[in-house]
C-alpha positions as CSV (number, residue, x, y, z in Angstrom):
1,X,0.0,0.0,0.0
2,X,2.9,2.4,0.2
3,X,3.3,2.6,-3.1
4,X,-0.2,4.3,-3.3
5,X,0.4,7.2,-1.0
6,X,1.8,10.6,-2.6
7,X,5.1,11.6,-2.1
8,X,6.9,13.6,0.9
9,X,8.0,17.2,-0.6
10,X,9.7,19.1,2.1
11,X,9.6,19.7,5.5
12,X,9.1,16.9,8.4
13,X,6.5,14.0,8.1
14,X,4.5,15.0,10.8
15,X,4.2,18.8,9.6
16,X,2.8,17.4,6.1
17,X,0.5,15.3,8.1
18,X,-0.9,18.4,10.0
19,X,-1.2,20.7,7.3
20,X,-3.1,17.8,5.0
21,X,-5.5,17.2,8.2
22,X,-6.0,21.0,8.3
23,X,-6.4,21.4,5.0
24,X,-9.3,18.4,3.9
25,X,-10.6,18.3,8.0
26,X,-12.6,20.9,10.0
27,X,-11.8,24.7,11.0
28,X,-11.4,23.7,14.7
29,X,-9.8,25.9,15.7
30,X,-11.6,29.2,14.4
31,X,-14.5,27.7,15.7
32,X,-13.5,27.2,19.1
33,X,-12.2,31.3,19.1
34,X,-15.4,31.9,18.2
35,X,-17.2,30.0,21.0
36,X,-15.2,31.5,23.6
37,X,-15.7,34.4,22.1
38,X,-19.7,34.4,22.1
39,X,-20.0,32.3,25.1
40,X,-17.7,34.9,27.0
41,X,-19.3,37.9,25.3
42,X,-23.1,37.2,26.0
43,X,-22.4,36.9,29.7
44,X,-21.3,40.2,29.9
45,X,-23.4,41.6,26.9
46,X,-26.7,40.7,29.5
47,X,-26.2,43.2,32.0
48,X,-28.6,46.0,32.1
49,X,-30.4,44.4,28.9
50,X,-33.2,43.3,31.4
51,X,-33.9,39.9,29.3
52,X,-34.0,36.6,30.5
53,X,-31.0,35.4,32.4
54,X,-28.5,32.9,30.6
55,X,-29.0,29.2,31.7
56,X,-28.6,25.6,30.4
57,X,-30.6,25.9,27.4
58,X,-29.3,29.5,26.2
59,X,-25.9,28.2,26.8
60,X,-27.0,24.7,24.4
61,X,-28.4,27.4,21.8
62,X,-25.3,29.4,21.6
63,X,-23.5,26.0,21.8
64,X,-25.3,24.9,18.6
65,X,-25.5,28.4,16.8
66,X,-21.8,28.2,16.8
67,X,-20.7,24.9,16.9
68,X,-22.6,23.7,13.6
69,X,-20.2,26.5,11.9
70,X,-17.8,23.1,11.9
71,X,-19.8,22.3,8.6
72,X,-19.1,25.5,7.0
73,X,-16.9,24.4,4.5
74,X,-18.1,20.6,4.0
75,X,-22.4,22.1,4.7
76,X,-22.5,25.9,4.1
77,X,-25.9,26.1,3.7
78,X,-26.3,23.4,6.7
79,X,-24.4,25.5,8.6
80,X,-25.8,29.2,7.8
81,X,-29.3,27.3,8.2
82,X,-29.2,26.1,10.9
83,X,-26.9,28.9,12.5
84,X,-30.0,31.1,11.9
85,X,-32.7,28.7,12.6
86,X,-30.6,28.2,16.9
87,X,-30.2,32.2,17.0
88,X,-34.2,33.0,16.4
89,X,-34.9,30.4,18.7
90,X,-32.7,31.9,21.2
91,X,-33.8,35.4,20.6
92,X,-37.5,34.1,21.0
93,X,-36.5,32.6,24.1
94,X,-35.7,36.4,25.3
95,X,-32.2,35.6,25.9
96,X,-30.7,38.5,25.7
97,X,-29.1,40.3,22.6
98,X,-25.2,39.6,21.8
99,X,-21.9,38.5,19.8
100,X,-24.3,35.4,18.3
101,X,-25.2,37.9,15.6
102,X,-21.0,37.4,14.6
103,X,-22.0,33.4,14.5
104,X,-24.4,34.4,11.8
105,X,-22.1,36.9,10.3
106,X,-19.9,33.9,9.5
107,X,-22.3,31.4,8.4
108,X,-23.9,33.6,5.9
109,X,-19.9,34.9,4.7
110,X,-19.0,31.3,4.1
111,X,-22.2,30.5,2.3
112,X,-21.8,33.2,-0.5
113,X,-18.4,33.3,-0.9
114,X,-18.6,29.4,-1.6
115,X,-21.9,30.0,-3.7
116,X,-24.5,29.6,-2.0
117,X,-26.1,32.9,-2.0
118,X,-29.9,32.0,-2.3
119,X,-29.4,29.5,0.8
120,X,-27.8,32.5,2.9
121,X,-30.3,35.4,1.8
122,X,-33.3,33.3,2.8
123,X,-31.6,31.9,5.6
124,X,-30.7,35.7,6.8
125,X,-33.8,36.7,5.8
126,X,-35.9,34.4,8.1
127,X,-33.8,35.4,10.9
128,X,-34.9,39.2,10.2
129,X,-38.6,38.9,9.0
130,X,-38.5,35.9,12.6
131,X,-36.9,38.5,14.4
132,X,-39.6,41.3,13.2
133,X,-41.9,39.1,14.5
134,X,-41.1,37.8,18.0
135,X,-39.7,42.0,19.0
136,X,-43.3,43.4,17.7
137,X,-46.0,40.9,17.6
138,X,-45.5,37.8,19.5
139,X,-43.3,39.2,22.3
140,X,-46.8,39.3,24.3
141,X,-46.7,35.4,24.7
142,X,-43.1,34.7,24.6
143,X,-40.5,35.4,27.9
144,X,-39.3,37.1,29.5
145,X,-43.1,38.2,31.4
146,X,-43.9,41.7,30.9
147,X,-41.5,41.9,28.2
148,X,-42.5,45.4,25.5
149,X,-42.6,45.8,21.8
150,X,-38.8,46.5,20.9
151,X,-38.0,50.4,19.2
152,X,-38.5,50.9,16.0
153,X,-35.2,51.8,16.3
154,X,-33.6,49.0,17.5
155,X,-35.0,47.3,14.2
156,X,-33.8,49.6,12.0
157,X,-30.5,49.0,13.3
158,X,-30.6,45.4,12.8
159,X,-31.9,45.7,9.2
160,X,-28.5,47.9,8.8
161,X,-26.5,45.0,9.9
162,X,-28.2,42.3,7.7
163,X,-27.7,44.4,4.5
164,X,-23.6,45.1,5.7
165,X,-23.4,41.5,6.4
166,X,-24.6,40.5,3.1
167,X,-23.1,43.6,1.2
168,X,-19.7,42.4,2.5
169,X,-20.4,39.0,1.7
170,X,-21.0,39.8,-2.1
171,X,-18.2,42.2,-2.3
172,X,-15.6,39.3,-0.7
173,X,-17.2,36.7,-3.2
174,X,-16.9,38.9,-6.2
175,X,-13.0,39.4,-4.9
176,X,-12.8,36.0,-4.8
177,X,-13.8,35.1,-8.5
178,X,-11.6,38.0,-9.7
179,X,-8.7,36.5,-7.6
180,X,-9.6,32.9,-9.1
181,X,-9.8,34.7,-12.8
182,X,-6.5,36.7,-12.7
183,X,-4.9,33.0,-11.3
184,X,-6.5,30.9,-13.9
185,X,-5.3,33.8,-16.3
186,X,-2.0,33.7,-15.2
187,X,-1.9,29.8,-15.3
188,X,-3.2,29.6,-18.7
189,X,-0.4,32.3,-19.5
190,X,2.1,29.9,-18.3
191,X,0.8,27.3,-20.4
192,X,1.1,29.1,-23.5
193,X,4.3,30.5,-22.6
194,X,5.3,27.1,-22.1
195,X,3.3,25.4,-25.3
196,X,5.3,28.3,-27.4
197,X,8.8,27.3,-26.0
198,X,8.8,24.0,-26.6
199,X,7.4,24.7,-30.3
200,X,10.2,27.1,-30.9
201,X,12.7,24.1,-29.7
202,X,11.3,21.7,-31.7
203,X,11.7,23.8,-34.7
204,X,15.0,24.8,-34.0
205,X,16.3,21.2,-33.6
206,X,13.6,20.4,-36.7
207,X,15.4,22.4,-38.9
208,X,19.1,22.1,-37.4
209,X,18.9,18.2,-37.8
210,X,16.8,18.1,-41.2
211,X,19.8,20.0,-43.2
212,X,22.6,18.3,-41.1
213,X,20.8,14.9,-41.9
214,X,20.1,15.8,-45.7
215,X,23.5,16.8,-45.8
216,X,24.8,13.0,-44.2
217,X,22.9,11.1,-45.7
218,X,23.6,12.5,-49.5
219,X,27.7,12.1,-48.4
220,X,27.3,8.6,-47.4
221,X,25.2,7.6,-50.5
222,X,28.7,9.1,-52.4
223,X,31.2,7.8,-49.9
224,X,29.5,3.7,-50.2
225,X,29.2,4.3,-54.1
226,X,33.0,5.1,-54.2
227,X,34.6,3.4,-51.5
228,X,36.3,0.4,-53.4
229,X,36.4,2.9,-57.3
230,X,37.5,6.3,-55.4
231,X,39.0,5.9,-52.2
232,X,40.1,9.6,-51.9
233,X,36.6,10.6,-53.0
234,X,34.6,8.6,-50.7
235,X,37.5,9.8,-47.6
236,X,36.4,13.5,-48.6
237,X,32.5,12.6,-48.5
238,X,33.6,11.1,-44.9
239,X,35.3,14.2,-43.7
240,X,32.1,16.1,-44.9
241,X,29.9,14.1,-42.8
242,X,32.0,14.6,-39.8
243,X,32.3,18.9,-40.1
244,X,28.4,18.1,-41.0
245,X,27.5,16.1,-37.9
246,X,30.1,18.1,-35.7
247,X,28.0,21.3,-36.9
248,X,24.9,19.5,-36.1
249,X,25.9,18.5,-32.9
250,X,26.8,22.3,-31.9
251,X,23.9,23.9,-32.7
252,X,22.0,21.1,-30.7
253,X,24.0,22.0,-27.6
254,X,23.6,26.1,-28.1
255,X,19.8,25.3,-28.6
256,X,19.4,23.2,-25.6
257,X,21.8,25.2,-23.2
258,X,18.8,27.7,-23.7
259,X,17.0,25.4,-21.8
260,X,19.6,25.5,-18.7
261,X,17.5,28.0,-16.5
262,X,15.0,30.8,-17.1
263,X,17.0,34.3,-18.0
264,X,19.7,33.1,-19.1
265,X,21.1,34.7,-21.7
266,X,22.3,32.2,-24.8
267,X,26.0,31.2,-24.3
268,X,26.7,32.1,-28.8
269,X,24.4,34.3,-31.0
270,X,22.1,33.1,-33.0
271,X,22.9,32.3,-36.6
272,X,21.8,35.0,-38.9
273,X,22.2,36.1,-42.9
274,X,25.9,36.2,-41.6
275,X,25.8,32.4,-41.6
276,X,24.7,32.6,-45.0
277,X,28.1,31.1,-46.2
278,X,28.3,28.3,-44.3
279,X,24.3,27.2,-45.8
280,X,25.9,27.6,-48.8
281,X,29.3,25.5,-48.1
282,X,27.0,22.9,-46.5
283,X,24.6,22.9,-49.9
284,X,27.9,22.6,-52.0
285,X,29.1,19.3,-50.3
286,X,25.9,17.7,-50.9
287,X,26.1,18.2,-54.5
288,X,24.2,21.5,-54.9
289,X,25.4,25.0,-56.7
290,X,23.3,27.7,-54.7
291,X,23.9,31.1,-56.6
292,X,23.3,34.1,-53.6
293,X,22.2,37.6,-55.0
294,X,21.5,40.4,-53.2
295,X,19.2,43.6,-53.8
296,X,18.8,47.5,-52.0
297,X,20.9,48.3,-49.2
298,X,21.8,46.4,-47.3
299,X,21.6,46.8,-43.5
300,X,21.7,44.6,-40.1
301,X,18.9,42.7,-38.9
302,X,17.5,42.0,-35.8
303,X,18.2,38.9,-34.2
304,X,14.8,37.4,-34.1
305,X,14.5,38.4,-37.8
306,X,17.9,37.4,-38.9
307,X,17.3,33.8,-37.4
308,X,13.8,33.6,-39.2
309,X,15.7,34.6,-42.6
310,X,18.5,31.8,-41.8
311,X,16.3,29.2,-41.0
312,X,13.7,29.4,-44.1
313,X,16.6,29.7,-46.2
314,X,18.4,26.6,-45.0
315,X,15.1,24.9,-44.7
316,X,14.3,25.8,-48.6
317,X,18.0,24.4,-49.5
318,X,17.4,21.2,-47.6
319,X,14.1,20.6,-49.5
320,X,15.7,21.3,-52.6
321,X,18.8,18.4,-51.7
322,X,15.8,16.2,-50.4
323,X,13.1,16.5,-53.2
324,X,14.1,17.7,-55.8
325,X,16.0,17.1,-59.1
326,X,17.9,20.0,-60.0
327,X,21.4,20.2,-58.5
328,X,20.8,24.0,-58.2
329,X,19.1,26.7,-56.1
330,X,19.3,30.3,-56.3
331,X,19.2,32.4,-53.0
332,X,17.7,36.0,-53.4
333,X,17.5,38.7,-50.7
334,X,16.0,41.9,-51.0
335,X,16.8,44.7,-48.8
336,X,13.6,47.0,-48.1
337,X,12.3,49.7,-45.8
338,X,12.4,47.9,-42.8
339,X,11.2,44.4,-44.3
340,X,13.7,41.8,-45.9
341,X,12.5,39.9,-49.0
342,X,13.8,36.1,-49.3
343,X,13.2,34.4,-52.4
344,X,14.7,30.4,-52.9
345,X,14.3,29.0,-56.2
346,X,15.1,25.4,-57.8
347,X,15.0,24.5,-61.2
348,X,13.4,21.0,-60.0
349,X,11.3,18.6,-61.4
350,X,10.2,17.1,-57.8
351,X,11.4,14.0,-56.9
352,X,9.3,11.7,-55.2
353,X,6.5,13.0,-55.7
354,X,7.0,16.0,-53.0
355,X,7.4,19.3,-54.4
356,X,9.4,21.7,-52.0
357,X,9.5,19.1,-49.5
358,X,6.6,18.9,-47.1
359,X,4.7,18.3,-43.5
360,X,6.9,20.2,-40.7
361,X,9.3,21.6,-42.9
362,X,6.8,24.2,-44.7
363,X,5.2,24.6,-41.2
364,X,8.0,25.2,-39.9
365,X,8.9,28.1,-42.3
366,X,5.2,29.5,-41.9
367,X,5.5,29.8,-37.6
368,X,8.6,31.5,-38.6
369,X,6.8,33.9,-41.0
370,X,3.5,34.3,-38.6
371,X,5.8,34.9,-35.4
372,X,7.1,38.1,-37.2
373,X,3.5,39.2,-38.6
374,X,4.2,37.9,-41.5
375,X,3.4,34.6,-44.1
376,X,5.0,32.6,-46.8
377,X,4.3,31.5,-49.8
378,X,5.8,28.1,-51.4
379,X,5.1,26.0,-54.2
380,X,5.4,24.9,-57.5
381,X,6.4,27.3,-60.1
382,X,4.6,26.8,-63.7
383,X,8.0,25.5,-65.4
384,X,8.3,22.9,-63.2
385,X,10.4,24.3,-60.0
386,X,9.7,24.9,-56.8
387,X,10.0,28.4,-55.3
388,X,9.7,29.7,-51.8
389,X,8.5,33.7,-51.4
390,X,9.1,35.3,-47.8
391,X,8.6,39.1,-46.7
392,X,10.0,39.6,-42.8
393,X,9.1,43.2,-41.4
394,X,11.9,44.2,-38.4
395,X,12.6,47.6,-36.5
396,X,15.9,48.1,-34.4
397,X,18.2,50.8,-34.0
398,X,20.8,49.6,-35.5
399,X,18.8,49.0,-39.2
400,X,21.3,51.7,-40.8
401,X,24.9,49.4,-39.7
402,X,26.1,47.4,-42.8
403,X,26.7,43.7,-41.9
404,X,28.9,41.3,-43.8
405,X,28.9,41.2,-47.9
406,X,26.7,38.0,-48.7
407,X,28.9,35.8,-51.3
408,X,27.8,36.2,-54.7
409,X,28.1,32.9,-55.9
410,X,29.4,29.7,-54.8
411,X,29.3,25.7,-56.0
């Protein structure tokens, strides 16, 4: 049966134990302030009031008034029932006037803060219309003997105090559901906080992996075909597979070191249109001549930008070494008023049967786009090819710095 009970998190056994008892049993010891509190404060709350004397049975009310406020959380409207049903009998008994009235204060908060309204407004409202009653009509054949009509007054007072308690009641109980909003708010914040990091990672180490993969696996095709006809060929397929997979294996690391703690800042930069070489070096091993053009001014992009514009483009050139035909790609950026225009062509035809490469690849590219209030277009081209179109807005200070000279062309 051990295995069945939930594990210790912090703090000794028996402190666990107390606060779980606490926390699923009874408000004991609220409860027993309160007693004190009204037992104490009616004795002295009888002087001079010139109603019936406490005894046994006034004593049993109180007792019962207060002492079914056990069930407040379990039986609110038990307890705000029956808390008003022991104080009308009490005051019809012409015991005299006292701190009960903070015994039915407390029943009738717990009842509407937990939702029960329509239990605690009649419940409250039989005391008071009971009350009205017993002080003005049927006070002639109820104790104390020779007891008068209570002021008008005294009433009015008393109706004052029903319409605070419940006033206060609503007010707390609309705090309450705000407080419970804002939480769940928060909570559901956290979750898409949470939802939207582990997307990002997963298309970081999609699109890391899916070009370093391509990449291996065309150099091994090569490297088997030529192992015994081209040793020296299939040794520099091999060494390409190994700066691939070593490549591969970094950016793994720097995208997972992100994961160390919250705020901490990224141990290396994040690739950008400087890194536009290496996508190109990478395409050239695997057999594919990307031409890289260039159009406007160029200037330096943002971060989040510049890793949106390296990722679509090395996503583009890993479709076009995975699906399609042609051996080359052209790779052309265009420099605008704050927006930068990508456009990856191949000659094709598709191989396979998958034009432009497909499921979380073009996704991929398309949360990119949307993340930067943006989209993408990709698809076939009417000759045959396979072209992917992508317009990323940026801002930043810094939009009027030159960066690096992208390579013209390279095979």
């Amino acid at each position: 049966m051990d295995e069945l009970q939930p594990p210790h998190r912090g703090g000794p056994p028996w402190r666990s134990g107390a606060r779980s008892r606490t926390a699923a049993g009874l408000p004991w010891v609220s409860t027993a302030v309160l007693l004190v509190f009204v037992m104490v404060g009616t004795g002295f709350a009888e002087e001079g009031q010139g109603r019936r004397p406490l005894d046994l049975a006034a004593r049993l009310l109180l007792l019962v008034a207060v002492g079914v406020l056990l069930l407040r959380r379990r039986r609110p409207v038990v307890a705000v029932a029956t808390t008003c049903a022991a104080t009308l009998v009490y005051l019809a008994a012409g015991y005299p006037y006292g701190p009960v009235f903070v015994a039915v204060a407390v029943g009738c908060f717990s009842a509407i803060v937990t939702g029960h309204r329509e239990a605690a407004w009649w419940s409250l409202g039989g005391l008071w219309a009971g009350h009205v009653l017993v002080s003005h009509w049927l006070y002639r054949w109820l104790p104390p003997d020779g007891d008068r009509a209570a002021p008008w007054t005294q009433q009015g007072f008393i109706t004052a105090w029903v319409v605070a308690v419940v006033a206060a009641a609503e007010l707390l109980r609309v705090r309450r559901e705000q407080w419970a909003a804002a939480r769940a708010e928060r909570e559901a914040a956290e979750r898409r906080r949470a939802d939207e990091e582990r997307l990002r990672m997963a298309r970081e180490l999609h699109d890391v992996l899916a070009h370093s993969v391509s990449v291996i696996n065309v150099q091994a095709g090569v490297g088997l075909a030529l192992l015994d006809s081209d040793p020296e060929q299939a040794r520099t397929a091999l060494t390409t597979i190994k700066g691939a997979s070593k490549e591969a294996l970094d950016e793994v690391r720097q995208v997972l070191a992100n994961l160390r703690t919250p705020g901490d800042a990224p141990t290396s930069p994040a690739p950008g249109l400087d890194r536009l070489p290496e996508l190109v070096e990478q395409a050239a091993a695997a057999g594919l001549t990307v031409t890289v053009g260039s159009e406007g001014d160029p200037v330096a992009v943002p971060p989040g930008a510049g890793l949106a514009a390296f990722r679509i483009v090395q996503e583009a050139l890993t479709n076009v070494v995975r699906h399609s035909g042609s051996r080359t790609a052209e790779v052309h950026i265009g420099y605008g008023s704050g927006r930068l225009r990508l456009r990856i062509d191949d000659a094709g035809p598709a191989t396979g049967g998958d034009a432009g490469g497909s499921g979380n690849g073009l996704a991929g590219m398309r949360e990119r786009a949307a993340a930067l209030g943006s989209t993408i277009e990709a698809g076939p081209r009417p000759d045959g090819g396979f072209r992917v179109l992508a317009e990323l807005p940026f801002t930043g200070p810094d939009r009027d710095r030159r960066p690096p000279e992208p390579p013209e062309e390279t095979t």
